[in-house]
C-alpha positions in Angstrom: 83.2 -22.5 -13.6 83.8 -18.8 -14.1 86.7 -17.8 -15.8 88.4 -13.8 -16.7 88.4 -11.9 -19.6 86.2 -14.1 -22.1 84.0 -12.9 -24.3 81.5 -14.5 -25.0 80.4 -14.0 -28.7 82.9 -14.0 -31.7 84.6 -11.6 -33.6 85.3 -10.1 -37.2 86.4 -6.8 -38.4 84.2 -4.1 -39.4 85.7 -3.4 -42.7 88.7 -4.4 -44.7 92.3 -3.1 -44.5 95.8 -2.8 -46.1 99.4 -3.1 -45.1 102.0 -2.2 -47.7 105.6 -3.5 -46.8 108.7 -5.9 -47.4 109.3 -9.7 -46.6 112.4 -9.8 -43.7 113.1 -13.2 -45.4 112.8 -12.0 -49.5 113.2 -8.5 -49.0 110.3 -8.0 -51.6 107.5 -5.9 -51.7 104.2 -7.6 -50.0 100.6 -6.5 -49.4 98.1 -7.7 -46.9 94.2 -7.3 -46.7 92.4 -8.0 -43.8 88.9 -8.6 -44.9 85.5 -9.3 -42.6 84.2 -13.1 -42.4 81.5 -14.7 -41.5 80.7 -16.5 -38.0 82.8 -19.8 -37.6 85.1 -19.0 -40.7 88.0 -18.8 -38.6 91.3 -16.9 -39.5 92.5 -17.7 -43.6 95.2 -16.5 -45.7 94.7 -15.9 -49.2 97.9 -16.4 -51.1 97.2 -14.3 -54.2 99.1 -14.4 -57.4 99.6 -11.3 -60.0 96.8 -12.8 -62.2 94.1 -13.0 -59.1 94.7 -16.8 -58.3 95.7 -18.5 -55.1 95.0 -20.5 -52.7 93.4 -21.0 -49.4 95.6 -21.7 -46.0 93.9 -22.5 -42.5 95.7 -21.0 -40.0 96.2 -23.8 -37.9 98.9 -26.1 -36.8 98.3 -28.7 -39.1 99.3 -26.3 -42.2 102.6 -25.5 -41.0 104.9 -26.1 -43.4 108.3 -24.5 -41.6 109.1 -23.3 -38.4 113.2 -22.9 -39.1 113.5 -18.8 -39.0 109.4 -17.9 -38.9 106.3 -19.9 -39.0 105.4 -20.5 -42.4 102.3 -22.3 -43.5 101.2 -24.2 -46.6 104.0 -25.8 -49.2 107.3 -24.0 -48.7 108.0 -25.5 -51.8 105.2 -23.9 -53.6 102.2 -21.7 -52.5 102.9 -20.7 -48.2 102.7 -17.8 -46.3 105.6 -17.1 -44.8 106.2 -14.8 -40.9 102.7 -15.5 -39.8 103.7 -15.5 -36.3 103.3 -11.3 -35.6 99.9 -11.1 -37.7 98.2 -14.3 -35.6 99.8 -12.3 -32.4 97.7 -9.3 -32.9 94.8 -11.2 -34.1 94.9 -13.7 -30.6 96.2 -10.5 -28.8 92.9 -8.4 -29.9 90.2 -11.4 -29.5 89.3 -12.1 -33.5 87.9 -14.7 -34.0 87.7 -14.5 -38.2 89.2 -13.1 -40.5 90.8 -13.7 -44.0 94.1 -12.5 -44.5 94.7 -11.6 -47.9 98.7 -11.6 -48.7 100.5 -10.9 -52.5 104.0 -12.9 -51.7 105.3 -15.5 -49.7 105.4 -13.7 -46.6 103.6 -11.1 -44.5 105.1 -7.6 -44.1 108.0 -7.4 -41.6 106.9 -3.8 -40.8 108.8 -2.4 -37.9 109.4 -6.0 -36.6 106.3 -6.3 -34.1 102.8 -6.6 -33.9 102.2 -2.8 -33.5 101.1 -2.3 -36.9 99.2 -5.0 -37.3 97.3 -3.4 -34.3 96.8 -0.1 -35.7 95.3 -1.6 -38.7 92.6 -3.7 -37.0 91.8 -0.8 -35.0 91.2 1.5 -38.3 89.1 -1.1 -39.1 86.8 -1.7 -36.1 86.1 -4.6 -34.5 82.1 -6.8 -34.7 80.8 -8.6 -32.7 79.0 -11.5 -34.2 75.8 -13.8 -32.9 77.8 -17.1 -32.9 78.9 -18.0 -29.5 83.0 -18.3 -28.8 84.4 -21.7 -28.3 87.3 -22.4 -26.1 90.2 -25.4 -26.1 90.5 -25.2 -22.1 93.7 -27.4 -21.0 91.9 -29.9 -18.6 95.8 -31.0 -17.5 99.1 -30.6 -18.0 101.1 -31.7 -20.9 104.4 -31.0 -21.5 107.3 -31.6 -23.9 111.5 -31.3 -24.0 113.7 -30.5 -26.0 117.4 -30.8 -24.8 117.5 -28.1 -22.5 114.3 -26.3 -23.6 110.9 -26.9 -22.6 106.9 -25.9 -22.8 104.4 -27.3 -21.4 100.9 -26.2 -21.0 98.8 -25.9 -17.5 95.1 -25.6 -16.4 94.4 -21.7 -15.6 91.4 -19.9 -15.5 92.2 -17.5 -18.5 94.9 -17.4 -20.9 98.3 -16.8 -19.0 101.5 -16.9 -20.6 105.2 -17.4 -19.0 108.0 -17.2 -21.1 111.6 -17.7 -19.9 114.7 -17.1 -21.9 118.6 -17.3 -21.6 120.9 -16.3 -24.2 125.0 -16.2 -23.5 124.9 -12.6 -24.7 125.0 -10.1 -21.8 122.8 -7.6 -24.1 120.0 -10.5 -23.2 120.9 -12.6 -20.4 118.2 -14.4 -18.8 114.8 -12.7 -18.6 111.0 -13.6 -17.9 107.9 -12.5 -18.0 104.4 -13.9 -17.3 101.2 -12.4 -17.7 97.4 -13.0 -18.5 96.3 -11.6 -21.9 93.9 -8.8 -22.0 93.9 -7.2 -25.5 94.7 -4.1 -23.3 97.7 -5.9 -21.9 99.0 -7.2 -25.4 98.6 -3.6 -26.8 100.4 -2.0 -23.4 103.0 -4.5 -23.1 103.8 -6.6 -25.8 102.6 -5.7 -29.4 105.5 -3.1 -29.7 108.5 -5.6 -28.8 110.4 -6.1 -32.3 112.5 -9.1 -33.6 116.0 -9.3 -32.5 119.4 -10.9 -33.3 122.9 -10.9 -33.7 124.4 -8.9 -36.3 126.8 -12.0 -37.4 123.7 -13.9 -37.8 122.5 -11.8 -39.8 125.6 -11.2 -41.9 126.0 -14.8 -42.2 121.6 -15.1 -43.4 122.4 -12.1 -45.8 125.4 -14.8 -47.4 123.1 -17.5 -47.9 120.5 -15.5 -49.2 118.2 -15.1 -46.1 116.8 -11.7 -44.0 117.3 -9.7 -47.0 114.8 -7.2 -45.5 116.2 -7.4 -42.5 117.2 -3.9 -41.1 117.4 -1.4 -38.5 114.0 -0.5 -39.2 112.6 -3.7 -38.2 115.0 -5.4 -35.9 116.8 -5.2 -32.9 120.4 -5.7 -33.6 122.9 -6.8 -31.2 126.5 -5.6 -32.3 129.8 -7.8 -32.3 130.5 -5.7 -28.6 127.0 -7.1 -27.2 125.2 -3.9 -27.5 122.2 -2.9 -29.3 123.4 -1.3 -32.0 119.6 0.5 -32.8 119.8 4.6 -32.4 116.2 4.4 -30.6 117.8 1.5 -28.5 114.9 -1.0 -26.5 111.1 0.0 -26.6 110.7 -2.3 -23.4 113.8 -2.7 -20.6 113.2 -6.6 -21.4 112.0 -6.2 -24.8 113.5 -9.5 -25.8 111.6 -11.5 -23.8 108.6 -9.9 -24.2 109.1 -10.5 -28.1 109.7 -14.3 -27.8 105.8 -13.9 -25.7 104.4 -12.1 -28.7 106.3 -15.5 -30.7 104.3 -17.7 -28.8 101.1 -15.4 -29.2 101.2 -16.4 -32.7 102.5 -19.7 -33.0 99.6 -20.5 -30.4 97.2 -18.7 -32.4 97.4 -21.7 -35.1 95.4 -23.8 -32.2 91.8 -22.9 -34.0 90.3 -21.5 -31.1 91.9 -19.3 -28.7 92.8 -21.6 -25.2 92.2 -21.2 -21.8 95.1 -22.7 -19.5 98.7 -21.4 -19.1 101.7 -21.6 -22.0 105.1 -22.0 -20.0 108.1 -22.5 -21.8 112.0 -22.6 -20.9 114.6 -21.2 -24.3 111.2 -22.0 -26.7 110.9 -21.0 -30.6 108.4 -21.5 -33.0 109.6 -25.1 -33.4 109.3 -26.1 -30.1 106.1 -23.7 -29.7 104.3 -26.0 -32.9 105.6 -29.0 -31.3 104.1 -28.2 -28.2 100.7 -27.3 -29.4 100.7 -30.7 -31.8 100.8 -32.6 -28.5 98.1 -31.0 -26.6 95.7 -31.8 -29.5 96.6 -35.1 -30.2 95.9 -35.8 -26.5 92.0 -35.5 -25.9 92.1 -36.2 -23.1 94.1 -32.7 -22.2 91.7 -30.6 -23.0 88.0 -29.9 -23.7 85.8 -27.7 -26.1 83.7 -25.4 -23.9 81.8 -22.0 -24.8 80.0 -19.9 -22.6 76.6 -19.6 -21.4 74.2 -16.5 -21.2 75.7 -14.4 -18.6 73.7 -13.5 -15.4 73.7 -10.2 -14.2 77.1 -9.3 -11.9 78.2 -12.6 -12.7 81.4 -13.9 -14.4 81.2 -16.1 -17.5 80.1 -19.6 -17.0 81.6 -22.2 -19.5 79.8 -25.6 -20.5 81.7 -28.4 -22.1 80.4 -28.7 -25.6 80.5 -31.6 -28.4 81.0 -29.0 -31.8 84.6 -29.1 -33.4 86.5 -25.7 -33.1 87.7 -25.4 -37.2 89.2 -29.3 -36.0 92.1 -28.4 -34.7 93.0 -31.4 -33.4 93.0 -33.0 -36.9 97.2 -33.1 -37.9 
């Protein structure tokens, strides 16, 4: 079978990097390191404490520990990495495959409220190739879940496609869509830059309780008690608030282990629904398969074989 846009050996960065920020959710100061790792390692976070301990996280589904206003692995309670969700976007978005992701607080840094950053920093970095081959999860058929009047469901597709629908009340939003297969050149083009977005009485009522306290201008798009955006610089994309609920699902879909091959379609989705989703494709096994590809032949596509190896075990929850 040949299938777009794979590559076929994995990934890590050239060198290591740092991000200097705030938490939306603490409002405290927070740095990240992403540092090279070796073939098969997968993508970690480091949860590092003042006096150099910490603890290891997998990013995968199993170690999500919240999914109320971010993604949040580990024990909320305790040690956990909070906002996860724009950091495994650009690492999904870009194709790497390992990486550890070295963070000083509870959350990643908001940053402007995208992926963009996160971008810029991998690409200051450089990506390597390694020798160990890429493994897929390729969605062999479709498996779908529902949630009141939400829904996602995953689809074969020969890539990785996908096809996001949203509806809010507010006429600043309405009801938008967008679908696309991701390229790295497509997420950088069209969807790393969409930033977070909500309502200023939502956030009013988060600052009240103790929540968003970095929230801001600077990192979200604000929609006003008159249902406009209330940002000087207004949208970066006509449809920017879809395409940020795509770069959402980038990253809650990142958790998987492996990047997948088959389509993501969901109907008024968030992170809850987007775990919940993935939790049900890998319980099933009989929806989907572990495949990596073969030795390319010249002016041929990729051709992927069905393999027996675990991908980091995502399935295990």
């Amino acid at each position: 079978m040949g299938t777009r846009n794979l590559h076929d050996f994995q990934t890590t960065l050239k060198t290591r990097v740092t991000l200097s920020g705030f938490g939306v959710h603490g409002g405290k100061p927070v740095s990240l390191q992403f540092l090279p790792a070796d073939p098969d390692t997968g993508i970690v976070f480091q949860h590092v404490d003042a006096d150099g301990s910490g603890v290891e996280i997998r990013a995968l589904v199993s170690e999500i520990g919240a999914t109320d206003l971010c993604t949040a692995l580990g024990d909320t309670a305790g040690r956990h990495v909070g906002t996860v969700e724009h950091v495994m976007a650009a690492l999904m978005g870009l194709g790497i495959d390992n990486v550890i992701v070295e963070v000083d607080g509870n959350e990643t840094p908001i940053l402007d409220g995208s992926a963009a950053r996160f971008v810029e920093a991998i690409d200051q970095a450089g990506i390597e190739t390694l020798e160990a081959r890429r493994r897929y999860i390729r969605v062999t058929r479709p498996v779908r879940i529902e949630s009141g009047a939400s829904w996602a469901e995953f689809r074969p597709h020969d890539g990785t496609r996908f096809e996001i629908e949203i509806d809010f009340e507010s006429p600043a939003i309405g009801r938008q869509a967008f679908a696309s297969d991701i390229t790295p050149d497509i997420f950088r083009r069209e969807i790393a830059r969409a930033r977070t977005f909500g309502f200023m009485k939502d956030v009013e009522r988060l600052w009240a309780a103790g929540y968003a306290l970095g929230s801001s201008l600077e990192n979200s798009v604000v929609i006003g008690e008159d249902s406009r955006v209330i940002n000087m610089e207004g949208l970066r994309y006509k449809d920017e608030f879809v395409r940020h609920k795509m770069l959402d699902a980038m990253g809650d879909l990142g958790l998987a282990g492996a990047r997948f091959i088959g389509c993501f379609r969901s109907y008024r989705g968030g992170h809850r629904l987007n775990a919940a989703a993935l939790r049900r494709l890998l319980s099933d096994r009989s929806a989907f398969e572990i495949v990596e590809a073969k030795r390319r032949a010249r002016g041929r596509s990729a051709e992927l074989i069905a393999v027996s190896a675990a991908v980091y075990a995502p399935w295990v929850l």
